[in-house]
Backbone as a printed PyTorch tensor [residue, N CA C, xyz], in Angstrom:
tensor([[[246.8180, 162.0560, 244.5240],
         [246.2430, 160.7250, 244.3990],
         [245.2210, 160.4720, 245.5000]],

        [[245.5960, 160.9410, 246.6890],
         [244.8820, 160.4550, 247.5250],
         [243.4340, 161.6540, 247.5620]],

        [[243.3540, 162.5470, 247.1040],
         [242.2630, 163.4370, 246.8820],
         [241.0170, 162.8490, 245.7730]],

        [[241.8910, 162.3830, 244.8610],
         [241.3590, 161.3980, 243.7690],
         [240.4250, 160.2080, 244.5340]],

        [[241.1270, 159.6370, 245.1910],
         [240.6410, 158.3370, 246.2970],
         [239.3950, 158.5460, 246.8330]],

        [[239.4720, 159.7420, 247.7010],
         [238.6800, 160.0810, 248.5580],
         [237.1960, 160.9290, 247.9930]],

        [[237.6910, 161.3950, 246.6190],
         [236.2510, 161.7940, 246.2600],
         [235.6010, 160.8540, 244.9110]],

        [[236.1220, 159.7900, 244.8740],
         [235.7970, 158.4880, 244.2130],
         [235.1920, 157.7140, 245.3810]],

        [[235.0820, 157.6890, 246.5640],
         [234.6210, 156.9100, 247.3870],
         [233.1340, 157.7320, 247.8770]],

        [[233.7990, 159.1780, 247.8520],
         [232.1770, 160.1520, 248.4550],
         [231.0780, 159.8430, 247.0000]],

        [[231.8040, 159.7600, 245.6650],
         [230.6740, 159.6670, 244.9500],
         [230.3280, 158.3100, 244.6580]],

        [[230.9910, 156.9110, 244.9810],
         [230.4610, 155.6500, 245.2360],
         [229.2240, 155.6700, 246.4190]],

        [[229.4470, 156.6100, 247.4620],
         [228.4720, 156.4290, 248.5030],
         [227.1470, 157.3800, 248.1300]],

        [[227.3230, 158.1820, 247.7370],
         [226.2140, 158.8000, 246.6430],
         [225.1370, 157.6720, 245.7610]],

        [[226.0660, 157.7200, 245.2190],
         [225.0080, 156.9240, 244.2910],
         [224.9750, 155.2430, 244.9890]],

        [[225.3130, 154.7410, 245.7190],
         [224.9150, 153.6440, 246.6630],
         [223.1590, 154.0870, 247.4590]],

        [[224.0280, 154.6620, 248.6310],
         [223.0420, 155.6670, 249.1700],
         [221.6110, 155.2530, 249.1840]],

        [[220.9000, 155.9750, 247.6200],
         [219.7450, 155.7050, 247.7820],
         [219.5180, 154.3450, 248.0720]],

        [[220.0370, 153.2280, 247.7020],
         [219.6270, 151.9770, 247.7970],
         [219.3590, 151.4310, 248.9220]],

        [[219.4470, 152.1470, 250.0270],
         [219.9440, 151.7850, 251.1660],
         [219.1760, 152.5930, 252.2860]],

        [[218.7930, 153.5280, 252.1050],
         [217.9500, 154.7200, 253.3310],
         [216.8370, 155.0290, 251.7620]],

        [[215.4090, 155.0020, 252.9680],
         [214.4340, 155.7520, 251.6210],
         [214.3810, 157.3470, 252.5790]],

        [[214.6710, 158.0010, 251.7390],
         [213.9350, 159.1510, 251.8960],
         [212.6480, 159.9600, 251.8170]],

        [[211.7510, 158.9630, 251.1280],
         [210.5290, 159.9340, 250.6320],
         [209.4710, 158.4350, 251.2480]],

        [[209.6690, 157.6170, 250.9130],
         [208.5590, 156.6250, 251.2910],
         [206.8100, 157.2490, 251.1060]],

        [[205.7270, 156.6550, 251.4320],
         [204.5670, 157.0430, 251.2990],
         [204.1610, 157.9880, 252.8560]],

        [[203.4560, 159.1010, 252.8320],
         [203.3000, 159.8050, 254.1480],
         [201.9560, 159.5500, 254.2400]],

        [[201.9690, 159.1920, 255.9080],
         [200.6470, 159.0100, 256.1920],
         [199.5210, 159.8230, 255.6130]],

        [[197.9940, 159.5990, 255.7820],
         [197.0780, 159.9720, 255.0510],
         [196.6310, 161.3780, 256.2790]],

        [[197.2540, 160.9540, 257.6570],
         [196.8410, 162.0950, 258.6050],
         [197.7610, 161.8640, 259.7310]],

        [[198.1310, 162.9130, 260.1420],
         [198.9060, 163.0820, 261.3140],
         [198.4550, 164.1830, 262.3250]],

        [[198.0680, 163.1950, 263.8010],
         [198.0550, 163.8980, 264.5250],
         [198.3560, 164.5960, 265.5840]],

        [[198.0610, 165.6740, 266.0440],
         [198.5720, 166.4930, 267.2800],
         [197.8560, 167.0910, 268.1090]],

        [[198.3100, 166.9430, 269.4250],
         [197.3600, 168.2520, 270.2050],
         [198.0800, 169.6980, 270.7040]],

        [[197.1330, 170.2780, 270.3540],
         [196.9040, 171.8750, 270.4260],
         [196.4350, 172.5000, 271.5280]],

        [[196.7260, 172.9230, 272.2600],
         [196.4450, 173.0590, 273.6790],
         [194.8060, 174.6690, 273.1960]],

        [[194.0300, 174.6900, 273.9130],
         [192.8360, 175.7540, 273.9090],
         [193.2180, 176.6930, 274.8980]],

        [[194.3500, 176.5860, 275.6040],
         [194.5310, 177.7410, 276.5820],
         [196.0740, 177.6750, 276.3830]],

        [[196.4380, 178.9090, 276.6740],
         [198.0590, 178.8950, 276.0030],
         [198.6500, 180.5820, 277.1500]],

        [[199.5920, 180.2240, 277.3340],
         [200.1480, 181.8700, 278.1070],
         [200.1980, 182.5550, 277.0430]],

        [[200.1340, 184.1840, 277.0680],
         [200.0380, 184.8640, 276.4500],
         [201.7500, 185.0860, 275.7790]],

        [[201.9220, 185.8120, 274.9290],
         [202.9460, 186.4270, 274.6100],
         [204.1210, 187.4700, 275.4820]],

        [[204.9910, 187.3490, 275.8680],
         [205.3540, 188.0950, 276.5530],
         [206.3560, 187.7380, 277.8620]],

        [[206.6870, 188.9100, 279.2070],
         [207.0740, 188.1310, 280.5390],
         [206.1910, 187.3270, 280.7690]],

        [[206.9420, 185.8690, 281.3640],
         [206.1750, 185.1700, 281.9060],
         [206.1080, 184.7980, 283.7870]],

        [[206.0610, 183.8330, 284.1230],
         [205.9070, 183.6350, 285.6900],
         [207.7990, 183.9650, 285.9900]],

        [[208.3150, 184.3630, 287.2660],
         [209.5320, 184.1760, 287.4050],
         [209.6390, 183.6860, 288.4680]],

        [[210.8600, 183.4260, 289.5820],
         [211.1390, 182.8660, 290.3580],
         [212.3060, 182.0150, 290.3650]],

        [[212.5840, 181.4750, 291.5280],
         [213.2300, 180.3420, 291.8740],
         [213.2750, 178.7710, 291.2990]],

        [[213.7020, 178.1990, 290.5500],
         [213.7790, 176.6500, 290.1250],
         [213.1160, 175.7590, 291.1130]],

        [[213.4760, 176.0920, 292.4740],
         [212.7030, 175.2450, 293.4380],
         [211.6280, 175.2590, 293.8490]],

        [[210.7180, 176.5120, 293.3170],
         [209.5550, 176.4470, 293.4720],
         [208.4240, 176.6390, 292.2940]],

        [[209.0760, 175.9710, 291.4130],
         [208.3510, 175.5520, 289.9100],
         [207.3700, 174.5350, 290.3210]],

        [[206.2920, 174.3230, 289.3960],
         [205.9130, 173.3490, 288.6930],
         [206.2750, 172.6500, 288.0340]],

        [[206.6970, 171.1590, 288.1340],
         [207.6120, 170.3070, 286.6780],
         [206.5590, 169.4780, 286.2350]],

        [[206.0520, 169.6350, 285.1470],
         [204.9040, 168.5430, 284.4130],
         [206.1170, 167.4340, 283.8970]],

        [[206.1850, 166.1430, 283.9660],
         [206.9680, 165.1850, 283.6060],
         [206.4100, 164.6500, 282.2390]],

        [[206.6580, 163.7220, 281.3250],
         [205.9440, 162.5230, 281.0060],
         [204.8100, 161.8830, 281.5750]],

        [[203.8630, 161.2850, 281.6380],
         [203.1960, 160.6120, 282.0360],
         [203.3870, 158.6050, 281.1650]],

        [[203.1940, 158.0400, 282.5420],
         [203.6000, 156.2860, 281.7020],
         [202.0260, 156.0360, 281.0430]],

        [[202.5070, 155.1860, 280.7020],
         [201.5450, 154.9130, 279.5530],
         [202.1870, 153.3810, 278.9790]],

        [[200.8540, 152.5450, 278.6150],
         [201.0040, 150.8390, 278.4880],
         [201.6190, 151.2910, 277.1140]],

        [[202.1450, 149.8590, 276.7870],
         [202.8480, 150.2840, 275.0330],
         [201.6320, 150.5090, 273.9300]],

        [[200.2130, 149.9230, 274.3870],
         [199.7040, 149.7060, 272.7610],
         [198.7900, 151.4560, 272.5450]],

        [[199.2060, 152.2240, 274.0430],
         [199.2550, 153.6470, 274.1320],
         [200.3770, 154.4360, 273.5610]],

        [[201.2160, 154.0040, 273.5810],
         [202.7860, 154.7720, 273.8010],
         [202.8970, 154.0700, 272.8460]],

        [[202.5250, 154.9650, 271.5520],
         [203.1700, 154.3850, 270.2230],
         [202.9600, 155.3160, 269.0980]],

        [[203.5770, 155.3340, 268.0370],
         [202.7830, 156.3380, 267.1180],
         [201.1700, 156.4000, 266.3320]],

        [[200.7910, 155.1680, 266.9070],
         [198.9200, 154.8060, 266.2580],
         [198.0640, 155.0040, 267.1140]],

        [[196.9100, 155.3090, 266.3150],
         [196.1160, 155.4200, 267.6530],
         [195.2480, 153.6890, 267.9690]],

        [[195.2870, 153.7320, 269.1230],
         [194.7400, 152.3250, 269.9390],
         [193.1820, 152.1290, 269.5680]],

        [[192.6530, 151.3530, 268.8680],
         [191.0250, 151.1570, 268.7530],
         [190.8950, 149.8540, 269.7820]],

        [[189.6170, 150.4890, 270.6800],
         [189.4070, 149.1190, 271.7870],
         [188.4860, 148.1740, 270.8180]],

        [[188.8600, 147.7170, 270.1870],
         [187.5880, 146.5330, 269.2190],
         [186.5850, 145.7920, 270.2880]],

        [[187.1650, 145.0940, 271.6710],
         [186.2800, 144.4680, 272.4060],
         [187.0900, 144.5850, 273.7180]],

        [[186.6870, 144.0070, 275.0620],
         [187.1190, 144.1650, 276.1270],
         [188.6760, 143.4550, 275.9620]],

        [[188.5540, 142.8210, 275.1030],
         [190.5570, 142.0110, 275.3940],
         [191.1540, 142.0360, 273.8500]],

        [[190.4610, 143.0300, 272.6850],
         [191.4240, 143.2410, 271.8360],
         [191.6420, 144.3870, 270.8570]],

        [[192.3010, 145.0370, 270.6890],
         [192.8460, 146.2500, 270.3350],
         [193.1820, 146.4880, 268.7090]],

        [[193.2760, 147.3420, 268.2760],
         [193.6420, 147.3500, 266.6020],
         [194.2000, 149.2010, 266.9530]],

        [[194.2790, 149.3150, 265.4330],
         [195.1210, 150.7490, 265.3580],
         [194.3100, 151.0820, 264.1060]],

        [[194.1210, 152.3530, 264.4560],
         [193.2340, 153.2730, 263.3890],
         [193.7780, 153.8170, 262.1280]],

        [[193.0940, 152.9340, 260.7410],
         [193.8730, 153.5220, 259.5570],
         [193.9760, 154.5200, 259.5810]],

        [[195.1670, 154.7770, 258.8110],
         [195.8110, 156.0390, 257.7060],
         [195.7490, 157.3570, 259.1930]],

        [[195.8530, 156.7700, 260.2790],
         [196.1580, 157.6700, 261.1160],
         [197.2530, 157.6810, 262.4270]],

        [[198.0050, 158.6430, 262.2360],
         [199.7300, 158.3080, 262.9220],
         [199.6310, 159.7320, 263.8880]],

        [[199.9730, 159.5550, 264.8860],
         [200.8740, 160.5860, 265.9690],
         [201.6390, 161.8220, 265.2960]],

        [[201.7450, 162.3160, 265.4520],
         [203.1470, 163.6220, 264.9860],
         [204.4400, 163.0650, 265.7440]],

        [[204.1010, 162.7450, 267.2940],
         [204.9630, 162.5880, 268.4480],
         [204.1050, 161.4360, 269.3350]],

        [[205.1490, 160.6530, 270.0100],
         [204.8210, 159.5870, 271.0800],
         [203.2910, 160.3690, 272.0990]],

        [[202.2100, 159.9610, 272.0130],
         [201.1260, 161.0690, 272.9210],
         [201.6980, 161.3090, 274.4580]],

        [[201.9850, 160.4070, 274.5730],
         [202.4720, 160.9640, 276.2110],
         [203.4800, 162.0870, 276.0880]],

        [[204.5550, 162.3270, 275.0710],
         [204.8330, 163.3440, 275.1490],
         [204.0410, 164.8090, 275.0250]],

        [[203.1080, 164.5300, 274.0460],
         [202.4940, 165.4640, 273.7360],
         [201.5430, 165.9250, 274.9900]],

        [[200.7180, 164.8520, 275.4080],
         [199.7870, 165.0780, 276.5590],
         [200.6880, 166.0050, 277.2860]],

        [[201.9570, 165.5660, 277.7600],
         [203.1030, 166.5050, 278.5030],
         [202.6910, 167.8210, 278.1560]],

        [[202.9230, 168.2450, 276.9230],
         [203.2470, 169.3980, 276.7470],
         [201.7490, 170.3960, 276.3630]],

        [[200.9090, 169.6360, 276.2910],
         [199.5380, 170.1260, 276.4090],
         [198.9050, 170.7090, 278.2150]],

        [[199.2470, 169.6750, 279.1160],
         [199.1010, 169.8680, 280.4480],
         [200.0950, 170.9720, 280.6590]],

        [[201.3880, 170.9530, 280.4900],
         [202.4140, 171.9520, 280.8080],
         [201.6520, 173.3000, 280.5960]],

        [[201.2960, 173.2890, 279.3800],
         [200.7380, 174.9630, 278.6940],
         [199.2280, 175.3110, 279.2250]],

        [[198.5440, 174.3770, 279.1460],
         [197.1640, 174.7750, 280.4470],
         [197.7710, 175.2600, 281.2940]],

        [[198.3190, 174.2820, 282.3930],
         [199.0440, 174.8800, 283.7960],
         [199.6780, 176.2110, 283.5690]],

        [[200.3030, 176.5030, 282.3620],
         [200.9840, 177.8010, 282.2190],
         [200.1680, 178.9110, 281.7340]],

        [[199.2300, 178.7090, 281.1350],
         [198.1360, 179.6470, 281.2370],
         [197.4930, 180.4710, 282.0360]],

        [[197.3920, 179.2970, 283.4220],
         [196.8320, 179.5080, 284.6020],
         [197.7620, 179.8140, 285.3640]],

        [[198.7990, 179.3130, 285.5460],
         [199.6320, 179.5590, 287.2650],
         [200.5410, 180.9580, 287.1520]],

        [[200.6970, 181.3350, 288.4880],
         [201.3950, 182.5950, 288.5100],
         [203.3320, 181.8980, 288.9570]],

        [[203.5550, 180.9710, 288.8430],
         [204.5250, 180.2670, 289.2580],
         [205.3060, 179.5980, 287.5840]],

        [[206.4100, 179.6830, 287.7770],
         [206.8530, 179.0710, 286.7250],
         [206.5520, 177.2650, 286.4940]],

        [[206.5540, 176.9990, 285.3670],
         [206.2210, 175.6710, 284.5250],
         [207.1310, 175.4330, 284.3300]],

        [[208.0330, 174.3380, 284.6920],
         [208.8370, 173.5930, 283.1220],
         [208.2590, 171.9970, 283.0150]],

        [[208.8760, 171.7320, 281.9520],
         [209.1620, 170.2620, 282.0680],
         [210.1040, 169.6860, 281.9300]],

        [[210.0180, 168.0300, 281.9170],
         [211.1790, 167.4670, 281.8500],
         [210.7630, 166.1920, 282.7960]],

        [[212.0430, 165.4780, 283.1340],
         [211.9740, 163.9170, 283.3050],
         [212.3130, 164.6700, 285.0860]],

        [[212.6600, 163.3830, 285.3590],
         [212.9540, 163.0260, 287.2470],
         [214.5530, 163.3910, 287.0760]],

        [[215.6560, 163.1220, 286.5830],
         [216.6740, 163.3330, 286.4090],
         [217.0650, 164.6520, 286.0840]],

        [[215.8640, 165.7320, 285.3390],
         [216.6040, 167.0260, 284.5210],
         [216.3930, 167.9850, 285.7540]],

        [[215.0900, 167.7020, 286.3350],
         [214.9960, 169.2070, 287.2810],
         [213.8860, 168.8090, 288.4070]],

        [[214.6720, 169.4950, 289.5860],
         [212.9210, 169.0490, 290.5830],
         [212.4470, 170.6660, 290.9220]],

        [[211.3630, 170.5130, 291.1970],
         [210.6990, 171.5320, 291.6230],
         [209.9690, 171.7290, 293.0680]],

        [[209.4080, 172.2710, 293.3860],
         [208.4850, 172.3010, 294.6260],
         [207.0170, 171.2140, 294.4100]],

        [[206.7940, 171.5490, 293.2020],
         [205.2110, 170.8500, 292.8380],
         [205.3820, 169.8190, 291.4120]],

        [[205.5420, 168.4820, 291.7000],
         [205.9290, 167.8250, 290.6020],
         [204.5940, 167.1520, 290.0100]],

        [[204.0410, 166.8730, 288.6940],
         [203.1170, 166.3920, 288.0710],
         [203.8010, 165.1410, 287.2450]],

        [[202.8340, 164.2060, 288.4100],
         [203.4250, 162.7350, 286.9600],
         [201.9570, 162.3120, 286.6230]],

        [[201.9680, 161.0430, 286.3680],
         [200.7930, 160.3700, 286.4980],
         [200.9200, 158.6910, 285.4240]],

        [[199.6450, 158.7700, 284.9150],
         [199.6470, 157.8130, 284.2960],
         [198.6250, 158.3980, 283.3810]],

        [[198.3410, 157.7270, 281.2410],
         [197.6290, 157.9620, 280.5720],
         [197.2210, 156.5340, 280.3450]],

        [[195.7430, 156.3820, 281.4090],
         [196.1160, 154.8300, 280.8920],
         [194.8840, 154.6470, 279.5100]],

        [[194.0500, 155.5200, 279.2020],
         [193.0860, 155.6450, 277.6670],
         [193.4800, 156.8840, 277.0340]],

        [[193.3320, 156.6080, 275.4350],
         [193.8840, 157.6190, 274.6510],
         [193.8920, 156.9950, 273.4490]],

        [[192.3540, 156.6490, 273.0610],
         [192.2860, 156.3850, 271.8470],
         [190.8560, 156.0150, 271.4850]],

        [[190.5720, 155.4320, 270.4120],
         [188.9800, 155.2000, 270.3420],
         [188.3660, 153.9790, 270.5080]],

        [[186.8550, 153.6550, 271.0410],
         [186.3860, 152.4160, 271.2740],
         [185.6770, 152.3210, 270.3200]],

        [[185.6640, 151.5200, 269.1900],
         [185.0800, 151.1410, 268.1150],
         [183.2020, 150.8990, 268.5440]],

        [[183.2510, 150.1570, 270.1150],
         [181.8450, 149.6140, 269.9130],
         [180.9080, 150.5190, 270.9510]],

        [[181.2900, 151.6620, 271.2640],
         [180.7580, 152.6960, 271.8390],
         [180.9110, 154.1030, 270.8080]],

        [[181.5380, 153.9420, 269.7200],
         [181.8570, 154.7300, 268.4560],
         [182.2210, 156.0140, 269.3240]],

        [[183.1670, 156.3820, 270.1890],
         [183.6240, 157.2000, 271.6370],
         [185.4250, 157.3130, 271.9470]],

        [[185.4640, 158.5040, 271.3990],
         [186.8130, 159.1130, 271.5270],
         [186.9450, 159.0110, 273.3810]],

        [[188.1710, 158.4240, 273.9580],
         [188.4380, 158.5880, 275.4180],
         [189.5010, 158.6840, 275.6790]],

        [[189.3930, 159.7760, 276.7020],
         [191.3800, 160.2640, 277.2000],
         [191.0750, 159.9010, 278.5960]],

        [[191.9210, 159.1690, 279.3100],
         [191.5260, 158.8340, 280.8390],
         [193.1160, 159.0190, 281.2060]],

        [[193.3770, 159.8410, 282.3530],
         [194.6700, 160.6340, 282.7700],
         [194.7660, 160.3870, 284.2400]],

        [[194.6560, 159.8080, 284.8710],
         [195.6540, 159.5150, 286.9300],
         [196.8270, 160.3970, 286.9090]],

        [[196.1950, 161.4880, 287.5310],
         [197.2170, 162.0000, 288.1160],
         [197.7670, 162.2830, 288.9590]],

        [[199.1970, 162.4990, 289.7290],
         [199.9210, 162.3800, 290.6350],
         [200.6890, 163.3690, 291.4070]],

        [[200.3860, 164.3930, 291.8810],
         [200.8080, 165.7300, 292.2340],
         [201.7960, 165.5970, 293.7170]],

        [[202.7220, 165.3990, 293.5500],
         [203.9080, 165.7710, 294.8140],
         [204.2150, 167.2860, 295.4130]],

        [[203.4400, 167.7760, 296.3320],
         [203.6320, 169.0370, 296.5080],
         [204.3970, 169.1460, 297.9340]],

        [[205.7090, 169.6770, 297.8540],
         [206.4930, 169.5800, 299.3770],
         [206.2700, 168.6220, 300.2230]],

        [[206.6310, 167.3980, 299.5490],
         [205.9210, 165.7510, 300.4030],
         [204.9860, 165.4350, 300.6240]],

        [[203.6750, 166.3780, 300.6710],
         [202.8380, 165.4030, 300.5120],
         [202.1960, 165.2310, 298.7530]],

        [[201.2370, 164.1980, 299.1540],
         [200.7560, 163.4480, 297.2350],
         [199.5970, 163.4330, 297.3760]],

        [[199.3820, 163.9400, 296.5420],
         [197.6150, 163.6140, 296.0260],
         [197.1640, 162.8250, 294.3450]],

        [[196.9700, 162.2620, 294.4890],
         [195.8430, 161.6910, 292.8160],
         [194.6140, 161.9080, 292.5560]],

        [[193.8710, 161.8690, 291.7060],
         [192.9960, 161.9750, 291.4290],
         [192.9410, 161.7190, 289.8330]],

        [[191.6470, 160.7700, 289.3790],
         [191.3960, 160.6160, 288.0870],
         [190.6000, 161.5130, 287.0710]],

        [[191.1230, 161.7800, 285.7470],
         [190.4440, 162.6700, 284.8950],
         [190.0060, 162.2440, 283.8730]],

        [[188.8930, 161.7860, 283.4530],
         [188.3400, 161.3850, 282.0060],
         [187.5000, 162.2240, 281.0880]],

        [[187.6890, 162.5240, 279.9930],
         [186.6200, 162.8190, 278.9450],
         [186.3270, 161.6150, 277.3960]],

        [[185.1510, 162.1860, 277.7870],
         [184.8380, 161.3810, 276.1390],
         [183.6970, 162.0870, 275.1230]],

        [[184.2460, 161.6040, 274.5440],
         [183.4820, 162.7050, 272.7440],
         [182.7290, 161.2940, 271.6890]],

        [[181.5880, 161.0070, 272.2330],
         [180.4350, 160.2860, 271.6110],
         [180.1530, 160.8840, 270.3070]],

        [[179.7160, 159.6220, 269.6650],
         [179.0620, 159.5960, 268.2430],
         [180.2570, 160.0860, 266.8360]],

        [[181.5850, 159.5870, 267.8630],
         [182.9050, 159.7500, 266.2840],
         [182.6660, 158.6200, 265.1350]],

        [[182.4740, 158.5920, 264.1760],
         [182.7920, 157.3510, 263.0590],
         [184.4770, 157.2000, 263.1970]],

        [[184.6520, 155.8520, 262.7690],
         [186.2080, 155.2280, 262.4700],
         [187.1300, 155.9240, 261.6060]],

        [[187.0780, 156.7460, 261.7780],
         [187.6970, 157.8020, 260.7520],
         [188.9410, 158.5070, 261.2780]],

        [[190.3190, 158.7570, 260.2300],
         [190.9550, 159.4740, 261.2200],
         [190.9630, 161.1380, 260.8560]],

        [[190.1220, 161.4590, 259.8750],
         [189.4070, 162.4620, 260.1230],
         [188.5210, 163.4320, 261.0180]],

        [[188.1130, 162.4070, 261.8560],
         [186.7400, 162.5410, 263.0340],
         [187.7390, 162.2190, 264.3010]],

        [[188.5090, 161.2230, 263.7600],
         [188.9310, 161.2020, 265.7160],
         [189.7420, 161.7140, 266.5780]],

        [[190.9420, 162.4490, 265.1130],
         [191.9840, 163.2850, 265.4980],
         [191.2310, 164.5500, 266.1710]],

        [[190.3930, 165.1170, 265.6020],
         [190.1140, 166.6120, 266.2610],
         [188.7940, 166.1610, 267.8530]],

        [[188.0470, 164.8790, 268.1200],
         [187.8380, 164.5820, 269.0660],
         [188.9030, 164.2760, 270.0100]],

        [[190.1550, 163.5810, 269.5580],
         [191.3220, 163.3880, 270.9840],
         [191.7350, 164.9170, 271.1390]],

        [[191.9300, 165.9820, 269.9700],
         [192.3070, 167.1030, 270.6550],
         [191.0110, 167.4700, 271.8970]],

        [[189.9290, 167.4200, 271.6140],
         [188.9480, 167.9280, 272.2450],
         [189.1500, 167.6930, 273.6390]],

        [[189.1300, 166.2840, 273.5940],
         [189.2170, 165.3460, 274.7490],
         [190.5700, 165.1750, 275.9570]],

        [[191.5530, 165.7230, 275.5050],
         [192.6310, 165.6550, 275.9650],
         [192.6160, 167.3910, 276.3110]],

        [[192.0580, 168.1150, 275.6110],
         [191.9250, 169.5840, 276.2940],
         [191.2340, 169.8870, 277.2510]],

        [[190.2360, 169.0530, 277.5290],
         [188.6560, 168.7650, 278.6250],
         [189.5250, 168.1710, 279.5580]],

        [[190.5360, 167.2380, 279.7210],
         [190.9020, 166.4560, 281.0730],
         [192.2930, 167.6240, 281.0580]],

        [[193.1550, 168.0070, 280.6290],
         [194.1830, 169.0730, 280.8050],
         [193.4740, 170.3550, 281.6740]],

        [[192.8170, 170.7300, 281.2350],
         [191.7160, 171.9470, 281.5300],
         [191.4550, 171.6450, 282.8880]],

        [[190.8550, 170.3360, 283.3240],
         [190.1490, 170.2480, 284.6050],
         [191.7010, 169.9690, 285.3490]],

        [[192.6170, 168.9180, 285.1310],
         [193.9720, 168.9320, 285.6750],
         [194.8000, 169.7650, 286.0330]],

        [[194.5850, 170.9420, 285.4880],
         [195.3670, 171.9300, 285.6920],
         [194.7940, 172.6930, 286.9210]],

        [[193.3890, 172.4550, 286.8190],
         [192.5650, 173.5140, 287.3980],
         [192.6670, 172.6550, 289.1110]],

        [[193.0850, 171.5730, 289.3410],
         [192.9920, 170.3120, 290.1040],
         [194.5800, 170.8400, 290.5940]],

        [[194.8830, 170.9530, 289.9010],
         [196.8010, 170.8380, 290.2860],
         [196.8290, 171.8600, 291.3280]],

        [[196.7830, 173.9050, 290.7040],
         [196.7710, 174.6490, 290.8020],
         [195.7520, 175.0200, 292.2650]],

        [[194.4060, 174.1400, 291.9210],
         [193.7970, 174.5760, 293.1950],
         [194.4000, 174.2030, 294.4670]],

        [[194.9400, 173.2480, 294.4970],
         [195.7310, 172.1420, 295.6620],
         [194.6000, 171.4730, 296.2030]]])
């Protein structure tokens, strides 16, 4: 009886179910990601000690950044989000893991990442992403990156910007300019980190 019960209730929640969670909904028209242009090769990589890594963190980022849309500056005090075009992942994560793999391209020292809580290293990378999206009235893809390098107590910053002129509103056109653009300030960041 009670076997009876119990698979009278799994097939009530079955056919409930759909009513209740969508599974398929409409998928965005584009989703984007960045792809790092420099990547470690295949193979051994850097080895060593945990304490004398590189840790690329997160970088903070305002919310109307840190979201799955991309941010259009419409005018100096108001913002919109670019149709039919969505994130893969939160960008600050991604920026993460784009800077991580430059730096790992380049350094003879191990990379990881991760937060302040998972792991410290000798040379920590935070910062801030405070642009990362498009300005409608300069028609201008911009990634602007502050970054924050803790190397055995002492700190250094320094700011990194690129921008990719003459994009239309498109999220056709602007996805493969933020890759561009976010590979141009990674590229020089890394090269910034690494040099000391």
């Amino acid at each position: 009886m009670r076997a009876i019960s119990m698979g009278a209730v799994a097939l009530a929640m079955v056919v409930v179910l759909p009513g209740c969670v969508s599974l398929g909904g409409k998928a965005p028209d584009m989703l984007i990601m960045l792809t790092p242009d420099e990547s470690a090769p295949a193979g051994p990589m850097a080895g060593g000690q945990a304490d004398n890594a590189i840790v690329v963190l997160d970088p903070d980022a305002d919310r109307r950044i840190d979201v799955d849309r991309v941010p259009v500056q419409i005018n100096a005090s108001s913002v919109a989000y670019l149709k039919d075009a969505v994130w893969v992942e939160r960008p600050t994560r991604q920026f993460r893991r784009l800077l991580a793999e430059t730096v790992r391209a380049k350094a003879d020292r191990i990379v990881l990442e991760g937060t302040d809580f998972e792991v410290k290293g000798k040379t920590t990378v935070a910062g801030r992403l405070s642009q990362m999206g498009y300005d409608a009235v300069r028609q201008t893809v911009v990634v602007r990156y502050d970054a924050v390098v803790e190397d055995g107590g002492a700190v250094r910053t320094r700011r990194f910007e690129a921008e990719v002129p003459g994009i239309p509103a498109s999220a056709a056109a602007v996805g493969p300019a933020l890759n561009e653009a976010a590979n141009t300030v990674a590229k020089e960041a890394a090269a910034w980190i690494l040099g000391g």
